[in-house]
N, C-alpha and C positions, 0 to 999 in steps of 0.2 A: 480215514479212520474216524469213528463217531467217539462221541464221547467215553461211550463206556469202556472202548476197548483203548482210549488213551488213559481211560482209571487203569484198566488193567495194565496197561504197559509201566505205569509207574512201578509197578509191583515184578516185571518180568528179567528174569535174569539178565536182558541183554540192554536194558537201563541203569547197571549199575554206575555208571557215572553221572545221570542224573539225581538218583539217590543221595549221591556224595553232596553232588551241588545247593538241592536242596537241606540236605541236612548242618553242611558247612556256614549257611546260611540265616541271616536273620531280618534282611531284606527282602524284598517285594518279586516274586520269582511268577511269572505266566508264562504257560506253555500252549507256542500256537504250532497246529498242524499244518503241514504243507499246503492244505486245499483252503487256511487264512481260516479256517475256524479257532477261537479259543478254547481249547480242552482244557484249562485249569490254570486256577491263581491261585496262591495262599493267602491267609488272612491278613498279610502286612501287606501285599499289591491292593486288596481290595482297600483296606482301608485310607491307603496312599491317593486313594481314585474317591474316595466319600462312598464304597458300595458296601453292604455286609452279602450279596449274593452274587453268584458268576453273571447272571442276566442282567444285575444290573452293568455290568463294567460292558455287556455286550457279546451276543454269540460267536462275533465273527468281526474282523479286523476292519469290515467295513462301519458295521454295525459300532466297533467301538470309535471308528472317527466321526460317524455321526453324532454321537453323544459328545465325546471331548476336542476339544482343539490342543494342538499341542505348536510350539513356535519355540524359537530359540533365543536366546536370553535377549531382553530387549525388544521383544513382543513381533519379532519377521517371522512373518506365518512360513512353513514350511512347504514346499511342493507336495503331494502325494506321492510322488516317488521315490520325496527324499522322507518320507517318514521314520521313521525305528523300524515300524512291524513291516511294511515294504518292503523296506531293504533285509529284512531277517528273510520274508519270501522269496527272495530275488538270490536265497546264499549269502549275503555277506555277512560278513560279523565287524562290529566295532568299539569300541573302548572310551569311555568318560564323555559318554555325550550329554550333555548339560540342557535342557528343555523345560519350556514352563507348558502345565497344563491345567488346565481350567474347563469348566461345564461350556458349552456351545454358547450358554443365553448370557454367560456374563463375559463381560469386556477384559475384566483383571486378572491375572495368573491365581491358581488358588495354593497351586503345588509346585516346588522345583524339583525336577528329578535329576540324578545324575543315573545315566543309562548303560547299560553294557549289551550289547548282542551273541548270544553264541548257539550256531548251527549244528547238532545232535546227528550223526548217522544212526541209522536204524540197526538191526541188527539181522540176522539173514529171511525171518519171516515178517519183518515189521517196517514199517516206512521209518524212515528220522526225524526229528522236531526239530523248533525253535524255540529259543529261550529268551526272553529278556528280561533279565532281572536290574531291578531296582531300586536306589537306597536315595531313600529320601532327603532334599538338601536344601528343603524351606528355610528351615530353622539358620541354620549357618549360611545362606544366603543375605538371607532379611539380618542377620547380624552386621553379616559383613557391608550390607547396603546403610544401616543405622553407624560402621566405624565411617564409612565413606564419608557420608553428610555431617557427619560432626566434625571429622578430621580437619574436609575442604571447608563448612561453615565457621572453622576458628579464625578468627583474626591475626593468630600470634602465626608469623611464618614457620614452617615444619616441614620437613622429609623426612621420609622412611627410607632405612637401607635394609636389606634382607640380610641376618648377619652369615649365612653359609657362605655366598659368593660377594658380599658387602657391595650387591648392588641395588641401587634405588627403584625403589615397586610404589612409591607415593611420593607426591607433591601436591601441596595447597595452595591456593591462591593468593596467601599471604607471602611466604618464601618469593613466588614467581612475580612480585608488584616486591618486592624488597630485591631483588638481586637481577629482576632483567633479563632471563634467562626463559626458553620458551620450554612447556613442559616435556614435549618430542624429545630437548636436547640433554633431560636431564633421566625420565624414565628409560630403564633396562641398562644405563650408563653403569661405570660404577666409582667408588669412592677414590681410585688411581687417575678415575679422568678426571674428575671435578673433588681434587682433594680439599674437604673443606677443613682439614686439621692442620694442614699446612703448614700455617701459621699460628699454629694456637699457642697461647702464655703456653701450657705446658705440651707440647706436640709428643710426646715420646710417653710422658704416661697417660695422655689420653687415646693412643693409639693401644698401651696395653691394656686398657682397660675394656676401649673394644672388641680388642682381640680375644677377650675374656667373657664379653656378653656382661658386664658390670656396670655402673650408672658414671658418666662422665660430669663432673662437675662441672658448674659455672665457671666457664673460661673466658678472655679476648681473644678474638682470633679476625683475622682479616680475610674474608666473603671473597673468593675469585669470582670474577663478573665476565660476562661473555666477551666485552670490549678490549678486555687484557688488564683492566683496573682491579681492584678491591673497595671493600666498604665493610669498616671497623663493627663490629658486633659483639654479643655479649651470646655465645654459644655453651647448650648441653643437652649430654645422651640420657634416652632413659629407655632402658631395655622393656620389649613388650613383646605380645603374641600378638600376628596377625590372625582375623577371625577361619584362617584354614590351619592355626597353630604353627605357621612357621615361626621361630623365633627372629627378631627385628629389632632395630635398634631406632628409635626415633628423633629426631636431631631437629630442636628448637633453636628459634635461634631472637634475639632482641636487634633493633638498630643503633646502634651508638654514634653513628654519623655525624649525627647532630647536635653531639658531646662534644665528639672529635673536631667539628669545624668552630663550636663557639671556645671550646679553648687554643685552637691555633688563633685566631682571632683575636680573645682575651692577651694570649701570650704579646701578638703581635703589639698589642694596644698599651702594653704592659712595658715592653721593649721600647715604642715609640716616646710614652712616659719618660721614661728614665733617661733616656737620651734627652729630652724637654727640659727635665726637673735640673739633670746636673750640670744642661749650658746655658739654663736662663738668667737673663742680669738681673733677676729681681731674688733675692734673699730668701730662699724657703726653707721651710723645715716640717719633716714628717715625722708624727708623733704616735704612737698604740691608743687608741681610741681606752682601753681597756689596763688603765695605770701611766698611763701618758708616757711610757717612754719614747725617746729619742729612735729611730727607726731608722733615719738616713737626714743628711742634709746636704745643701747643695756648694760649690763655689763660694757665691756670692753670697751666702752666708757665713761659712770660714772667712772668706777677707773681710764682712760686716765688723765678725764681732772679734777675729784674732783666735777665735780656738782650732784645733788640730782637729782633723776627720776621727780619731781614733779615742781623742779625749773627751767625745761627745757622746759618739755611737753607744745604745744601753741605758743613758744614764738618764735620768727626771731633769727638768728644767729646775726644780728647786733644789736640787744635788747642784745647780752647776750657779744658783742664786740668777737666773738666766736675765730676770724683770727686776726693776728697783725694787720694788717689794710683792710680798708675802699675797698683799691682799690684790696688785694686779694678777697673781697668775692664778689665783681660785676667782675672780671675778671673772677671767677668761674661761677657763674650766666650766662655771656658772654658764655661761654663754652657749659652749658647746656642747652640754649634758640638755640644755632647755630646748634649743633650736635648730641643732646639729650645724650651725655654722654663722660667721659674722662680717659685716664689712664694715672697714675705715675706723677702726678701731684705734686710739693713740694710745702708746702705750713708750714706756722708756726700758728699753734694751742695754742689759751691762756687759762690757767685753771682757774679756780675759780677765784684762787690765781693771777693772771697776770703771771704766768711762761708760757713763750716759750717753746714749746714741735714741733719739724721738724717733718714731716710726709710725705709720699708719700700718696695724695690722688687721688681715683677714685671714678669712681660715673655714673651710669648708669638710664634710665627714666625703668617704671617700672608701674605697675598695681594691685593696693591692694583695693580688694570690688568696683570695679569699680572707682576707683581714681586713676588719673595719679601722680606720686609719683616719686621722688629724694632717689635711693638709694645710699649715700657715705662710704666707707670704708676707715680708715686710715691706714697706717703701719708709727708705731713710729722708725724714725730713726736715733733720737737724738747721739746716743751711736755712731753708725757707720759714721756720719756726723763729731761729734767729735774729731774720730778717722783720717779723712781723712782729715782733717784741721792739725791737729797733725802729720801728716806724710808729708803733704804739705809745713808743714811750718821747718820741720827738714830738709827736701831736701832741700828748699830757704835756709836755716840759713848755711848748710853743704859746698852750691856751692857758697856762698857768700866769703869763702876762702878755694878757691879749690887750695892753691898752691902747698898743701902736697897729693893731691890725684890726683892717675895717672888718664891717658881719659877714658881706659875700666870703671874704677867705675864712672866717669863724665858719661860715655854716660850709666849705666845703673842706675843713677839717675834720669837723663834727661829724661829716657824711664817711671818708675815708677810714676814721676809728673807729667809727660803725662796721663799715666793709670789712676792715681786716679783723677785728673781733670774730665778723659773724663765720669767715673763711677760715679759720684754726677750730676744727672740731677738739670736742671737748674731752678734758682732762678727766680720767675718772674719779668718783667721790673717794676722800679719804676721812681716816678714823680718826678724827682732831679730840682729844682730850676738853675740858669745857677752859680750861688754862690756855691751853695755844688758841684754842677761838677767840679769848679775849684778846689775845697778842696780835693774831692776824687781826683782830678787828681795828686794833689800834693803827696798825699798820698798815692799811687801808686809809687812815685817815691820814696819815702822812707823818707819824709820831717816829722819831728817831729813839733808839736803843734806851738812852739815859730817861727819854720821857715818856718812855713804857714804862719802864723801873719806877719812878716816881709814881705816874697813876695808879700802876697795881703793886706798889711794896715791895719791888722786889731789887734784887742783887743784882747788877749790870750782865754779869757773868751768867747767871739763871733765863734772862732777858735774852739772853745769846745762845743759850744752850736750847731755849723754846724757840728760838727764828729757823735754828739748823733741824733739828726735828721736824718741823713745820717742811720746810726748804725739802726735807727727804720725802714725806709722805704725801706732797703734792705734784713732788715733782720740778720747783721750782729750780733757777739759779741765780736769783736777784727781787730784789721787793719791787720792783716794775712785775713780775712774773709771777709773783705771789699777790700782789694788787689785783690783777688781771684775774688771775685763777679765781680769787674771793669775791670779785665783784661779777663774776660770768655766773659763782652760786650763791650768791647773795642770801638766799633763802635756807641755805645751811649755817648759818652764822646765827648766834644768840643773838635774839631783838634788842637786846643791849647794844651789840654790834654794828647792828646793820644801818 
């Protein structure tokens, strides 16, 4: 059939179902004759091809593979037999054939086609046609290759489930380096094999909420792993269109792993703690960094000081009058606001009872269940304090009539009062009035009660009412101990005194 008389056939009665096709149509329609000539394209084929005229797209089936190369998605040239227009020659007809086609001289696809083939009988004076029409799938191609690359280039792990049959059409490389799982095992699967809702905080509305095509919130859910484990996450859906408009559901997902392991950790560290804190023999007490309450304390602080677990717990050290005074526990306070923590601190500790008990204490900041926390430990050094008062005061009382003892034993007294001075850390300063300074100063010099009264004027009874004040705010419980304490700060005392 020559050209003209394929014009004319489009017009002849016995082509009315080409007619229909054409006219049904808004794609790319060419008709090729039996003997592989092209009789006719419409303006959307030719445009589909870069042509405005039939010559250019090519006379003849050969003619048009000479100009264009066509290959199948992924650039695999195609045989000449398996062509489109070939196999249209040859009778067959086929359905959704997907092919890229490009000019001969360039290397890159220009056009994606999605193809169809269908073979026309003639009618009783005319031979039959071939038809291949065409609807161009550049655009939604190149879309779908622009969701690919972004999808797989994201970092954050993600699958796709297709929500008609809720099975999975994508996976990134982020999901498959988070879960271990190879992508074969997880595409065309579906959501029943690798249920990752399973276990989700709320498994029952986030399943109806899929079920509904609706956006699934931020959940925990524990990750099935190929191995038969899990691996705790922070999962959510968020309904989308894939670029051929099926609707999809896309399932992100965060690692929490590594939340989940430093708090069993934490826990375990926490648990190890407390077991430490409430059998160790040394006296501690844990305090709220943030108003200094009592938080917890251990044994050997109940037996220290005589209070009850219950009548502590909550309360301020100054609710319980904890230190002899006022100005050691904001001097300690001071301490732990400045430096976050202290060592060998001496300090006098009151029991239940109001008994004084010496202690060396430290105290370090600290983190329990996310609370910033005051840990203090005491060491009770009543016994060895005593002891070095008593050996203090036998050396003063010894060298006080040293006329029967030769130098050698003078200077290795002289060395040992030295020693045990230097070996009792020091007392903290206290808030002496310019009256008790003069008292202790007298007292220092070895003035008895009546002849303090005489040098500074005063009432025997007043003389006695300043020793015992003095005796509280230093800490003392004897004028060997007040002696000691005055002459270790000499340099606090009015020059008068000193």
């Amino acid at each position: 059939m020559t050209r003209r008389s394929a014009q004319t056939a489009l017009s002849s009665p016995g082509r009315n179902q080409l007619h229909r096709i054409v006219a049904s149509l808004s794609d790319g329609v060419i008709l090729i004759e039996p003997d592989g000539t092209i009789a006719w394209a419409n303006d959307a084929a030719l445009a589909m091809h870069g042509c405005t005229t039939l010559s250019e797209l090519g006379s003849t089936v050969s003619g048009y593979h000479k100009r264009f190369a066509v290959r199948l998605r992924g650039g695999i040239e195609l045989k000449a037999a398996n062509l489109p227009m070939a196999r249209l020659l040859r009778g067959e007809t086929f359905e959704d054939l997907v092919v890229e086609v490009c000019h001969r001289d360039k290397p890159e696809p220009d056009w994606i086609h999605r193809e169809r083939g269908l073979v026309l009988d003639g009618d009783d004076d005319s031979s039959g046609c071939c038809v291949l029409l065409i609807c161009d799938a550049t655009e939604a191609f190149e879309a779908e290759e622009r969701f690919e690359s972004m999808f797989n280039a994201n970092p954050a792990p993600a699958m796709i489930a297709r929500l008609a049959d809720l099975r999975f059409v994508r996976v990134n490389e982020g999901f498959l380096e988070l879960s271990g799982w190879e992508r074969d095992q997880i595409i065309g699967h579906t959501l029943y094999d690798i249920d990752i809702l399973n276990s989700a905080a709320e498994k029952e509305r986030a399943k109806a909420l899929l079920k509904d095509g609706q956006t699934i919130p931020q959940m925990e859910a524990d990750l099935p792993l190929p191995n038969g484990g899990s691996k705790l996450v922070l999962l959510a859906g968020h309904p989308a269109e894939m670029p051929n408009n099926e609707p999809c559901m896309i399932f992100t997902f965060a690692d929490l792993e590594p939340r989940r392991r430093a708090e069993d950790a934490l826990r375990q560290s926490e648990e190890r703690f407390a077991t430490a804190f409430r059998l160790a023999p040394v006296p501690m007490l844990l305090t709220s960094l943030d108003g200094h309450r009592i938080l917890n304390v251990n044994h050997a602080f109940l037996a220290l000081t005589d209070w009850g677990h219950e009548s502590v717990i909550g309360r301020k050290p100054a609710d319980l009058e904890l230190f002899e005074t006022a100005a050691t526990r904001r001097e300690i306070e001071r301490k732990i606001a400045e430096s976050g923590s202290f060592k060998g601190y001496e300090v006098q500790l009151k029991s239940r009872t109001n008994a004084l008990i010496t202690c060396l204490a430290s105290a370090e900041t600290v983190t329990i269940n996310g609370q910033y926390c005051i840990l203090a430990a005491f060491q009770d050094i009543s016994d060895r304090k005593r002891t070095e008062l008593d050996l203090i005061s036998a050396i003063e009382g010894a060298m006080q009539d040293s006329s029967w003892l030769s130098q050698k034993i003078m200077d290795r007294l002289a060395a040992l009062r030295t020693q045990a001075k230097s070996a009792a850390p020091l007392l903290p300063a206290a808030d002496l009035t310019a009256r008790e300074r003069d008292v202790l100063g007298l007292i220092t010099k070895g003035k008895s009660d009546d002849a303090i009264a005489d040098a500074l004027d005063l009432k025997r009874n007043t003389v006695r009412n300043h020793v015992a004040r003095i005796y509280s705010k230093i800490g003392a419980h004897s004028r060997a101990e007040a002696i000691i304490w005055a002459r270790d700060r000499g340099h606090q005392l009015g020059p008068e005194n000193k």
